[in-house]
N, C-alpha and C positions, 0 to 999 in steps of 0.2 A: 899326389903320388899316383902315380900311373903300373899298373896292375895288371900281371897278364895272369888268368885261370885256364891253367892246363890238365887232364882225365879223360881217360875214356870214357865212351857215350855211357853215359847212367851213374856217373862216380858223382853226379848234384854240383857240377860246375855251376850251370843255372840259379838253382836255391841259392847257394851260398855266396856265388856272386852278388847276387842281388841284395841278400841282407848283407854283406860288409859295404856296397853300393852306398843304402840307406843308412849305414853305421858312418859312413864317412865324408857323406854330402857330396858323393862323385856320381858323375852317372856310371850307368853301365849298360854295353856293347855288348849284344850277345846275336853273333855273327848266325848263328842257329834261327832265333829267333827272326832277324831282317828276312834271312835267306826264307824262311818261311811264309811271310809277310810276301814279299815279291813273289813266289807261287802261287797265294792266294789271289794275287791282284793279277796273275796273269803277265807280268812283265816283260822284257824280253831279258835280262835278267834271270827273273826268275824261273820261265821257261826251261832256259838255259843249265839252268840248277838244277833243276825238277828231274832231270834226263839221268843227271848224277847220283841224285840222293836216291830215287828209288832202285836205283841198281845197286846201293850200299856202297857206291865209292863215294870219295871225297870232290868237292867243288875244286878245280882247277885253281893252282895260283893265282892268275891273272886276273882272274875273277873276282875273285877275294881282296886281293892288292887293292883294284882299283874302287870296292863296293868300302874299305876297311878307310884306304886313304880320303876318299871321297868325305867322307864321314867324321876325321879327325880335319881337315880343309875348313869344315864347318864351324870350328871352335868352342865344340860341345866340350874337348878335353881340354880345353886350359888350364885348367885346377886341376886335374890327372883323372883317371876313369879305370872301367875297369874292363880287359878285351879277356871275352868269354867266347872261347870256340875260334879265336885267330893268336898270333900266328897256329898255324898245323905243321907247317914246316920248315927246314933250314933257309929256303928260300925265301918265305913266306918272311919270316921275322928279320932277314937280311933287308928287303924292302922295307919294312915297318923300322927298322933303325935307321934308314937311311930319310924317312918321311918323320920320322921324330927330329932328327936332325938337325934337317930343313928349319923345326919348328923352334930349334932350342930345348927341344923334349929328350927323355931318354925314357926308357924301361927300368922303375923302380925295384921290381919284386916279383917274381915268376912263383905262385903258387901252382906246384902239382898235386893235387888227389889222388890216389890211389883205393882201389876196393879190389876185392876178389872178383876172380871173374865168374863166377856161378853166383855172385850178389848183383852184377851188372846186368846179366843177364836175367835176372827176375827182374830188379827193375825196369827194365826196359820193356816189358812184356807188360808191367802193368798199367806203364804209360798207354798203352793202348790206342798211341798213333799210327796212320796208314803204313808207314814206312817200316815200324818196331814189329816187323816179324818175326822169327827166329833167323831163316839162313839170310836175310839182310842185317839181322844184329849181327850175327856170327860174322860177316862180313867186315862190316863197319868195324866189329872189335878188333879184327886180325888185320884191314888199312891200319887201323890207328897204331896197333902194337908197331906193326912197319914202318909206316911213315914217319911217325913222332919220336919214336927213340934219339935219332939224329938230335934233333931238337933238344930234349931235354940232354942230351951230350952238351949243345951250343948254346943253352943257358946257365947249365951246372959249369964250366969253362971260364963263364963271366961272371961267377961270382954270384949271379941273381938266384939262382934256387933256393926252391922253400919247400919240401915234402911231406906232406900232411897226410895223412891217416884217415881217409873218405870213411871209412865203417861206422858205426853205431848211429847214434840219433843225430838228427842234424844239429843239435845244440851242441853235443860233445865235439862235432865236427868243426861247428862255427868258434865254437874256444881253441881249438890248434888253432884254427886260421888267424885269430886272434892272436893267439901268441907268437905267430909265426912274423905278422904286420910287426908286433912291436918290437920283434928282433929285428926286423930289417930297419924301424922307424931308431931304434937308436945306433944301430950300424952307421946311421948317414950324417948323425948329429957332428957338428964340429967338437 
């Protein structure tokens, strides 16, 4: 099953990703994370990235496309995975269907998260990364409101939306998400 997690920065894409990851024996892609990694390391890449994320915009398509596709090339996701932090955009998941494709793959199940946005933004503050400041979260929160709308337009469209209720503990959270998998997992049954 192949698995896209979509939310605003601080809605626990990450966390939650990760434990349905290990719930499911799939790995998980968390575009964040790479993109992190390649700044660490100096990349040109990540460089490249670095210029973006601290100004609170988003990584360019291209960029992403070719770091995302590179990665599924690999055949990490053959038994399905889970992209955490990709697609961001219309375009972005335009590519990513067209590289599923290619693979015989599709897009199983698009979970969105949702939190308030004065919950976001304390998380995010508490993470206490270089980047989680206030007017670069404010940033980030007000791209992502812009950018991603479209998106979740062109995933609700096709059928694949799952909207799930980021707020309370993350156990309460990982049980939507849970119920949200097995509506989709018997949606697809013959």
């Amino acid at each position: 099953m192949l698995i896209v997690f979509l939310g605003p920065p601080g809605a626990g894409k990450g966390t939650q990703a990760e434990r349905l990851a290990a719930e499911l024996g799939i790995p998980h892609l968390s575009t964040g994370e790479m993109l992190r990694q390649e700044m660490q390391r100096k990349t040109e890449l990540g460089e490249r990235a670095a210029a973006y994320i601290h100004s609170g915009h988003l990584v360019p398509d291209d960029l992403m496309v070719d770091m995302v596709t590179q990665w599924l090339a690999g055949g990490m996701a053959r038994n399905g995975a889970i992209l955490d932090g990709f697609p961001r955009t219309v375009p972005q998941a335009e590519s990513l269907e067209e590289a599923l494709r290619e693979r015989g793959q599709q897009v199983d199940c698009v979970i969105r998260l949702t939190a308030d946005r004065d919950e976001l933004r304390r998380r995010l503050l508490q993470r206490g990364r270089l980047d989680d400041n206030r007017e670069a979260i404010e940033k980030r929160l007000e791209v992502y409101a812009r950018q991603t709308r479209p998106l979740i337009d062109f995933y609700h469209d096709r059928g694949l939306l799952e909207q799930v209720d980021g707020m309370g503990t993350p156990e309460e959270v990982f049980e939507r998400i849970q119920a949200a998998i097995r509506r989709r997992q018997a949606m697809q049954r013959p």
